[in-house]
C-alpha positions, -999 to 999 in steps of 0.1 A, spaced: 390 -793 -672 414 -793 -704 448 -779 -698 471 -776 -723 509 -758 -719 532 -747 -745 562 -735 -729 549 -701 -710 518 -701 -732 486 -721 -703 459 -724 -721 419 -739 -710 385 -744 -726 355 -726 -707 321 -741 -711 288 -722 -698 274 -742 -668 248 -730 -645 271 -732 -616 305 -717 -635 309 -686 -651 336 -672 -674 352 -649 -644 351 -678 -619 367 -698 -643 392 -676 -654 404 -664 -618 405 -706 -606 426 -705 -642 451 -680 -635 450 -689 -595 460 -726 -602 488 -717 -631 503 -691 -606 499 -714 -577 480 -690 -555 450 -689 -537 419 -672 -560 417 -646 -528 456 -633 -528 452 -626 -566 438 -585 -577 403 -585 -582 398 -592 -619 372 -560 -624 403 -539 -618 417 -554 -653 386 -562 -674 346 -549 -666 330 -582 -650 299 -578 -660 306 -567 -696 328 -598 -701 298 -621 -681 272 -603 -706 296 -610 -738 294 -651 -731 264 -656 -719 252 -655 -754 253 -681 -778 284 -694 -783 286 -686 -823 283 -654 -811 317 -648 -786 340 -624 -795 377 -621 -785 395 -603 -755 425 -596 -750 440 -576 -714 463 -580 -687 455 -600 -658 480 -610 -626 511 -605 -647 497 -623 -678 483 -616 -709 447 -630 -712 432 -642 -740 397 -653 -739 385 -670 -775 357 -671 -800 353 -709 -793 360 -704 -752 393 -708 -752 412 -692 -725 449 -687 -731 478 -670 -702 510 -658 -717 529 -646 -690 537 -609 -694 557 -581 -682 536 -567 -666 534 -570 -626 503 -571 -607 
């Protein structure tokens, strides 16, 4: 996995693999960058609808948008080209 940090900005690529998908990547993302275990952080459908963000890249990948919410008291940014980037936030969890 690439992991790349600028200051408070974390950022990772996700690529589509049968066994990996965009919300299990994020949450193992966020859970390693906040050193916490993937079952003490909120459920991520109570910041961002799942299944809409698992429908948006299971497409092509010419074909990803960008999204942008709140997640675990950082700003998430998930890519065009799969990049994920956390900016911590002011907002609390």
């Amino acid at each position: 996995m690439n992991e790349r940090t600028n200051d408070d900005d974390f950022e990772t690529v996700y690529e589509p693999t049968a066994t990996n998908t965009i919300c299990e990547h994020l949450v193992s993302f966020v859970g390693r960058i906040s050193e916490r275990d993937v079952i003490d952080l909120p459920p991520l459908y109570e910041a961002v609808d799942t299944d809409a963000l698992e429908a948006l890249y299971a497409t092509a990948p010419d074909q990803w948008p960008t999204v942008v919410f709140e997640y675990a008291a950082f700003e998430v940014t998930v890519g065009q080209n799969g990049d994920i980037s956390l900016q911590e936030s002011a907002a609390s969890d």
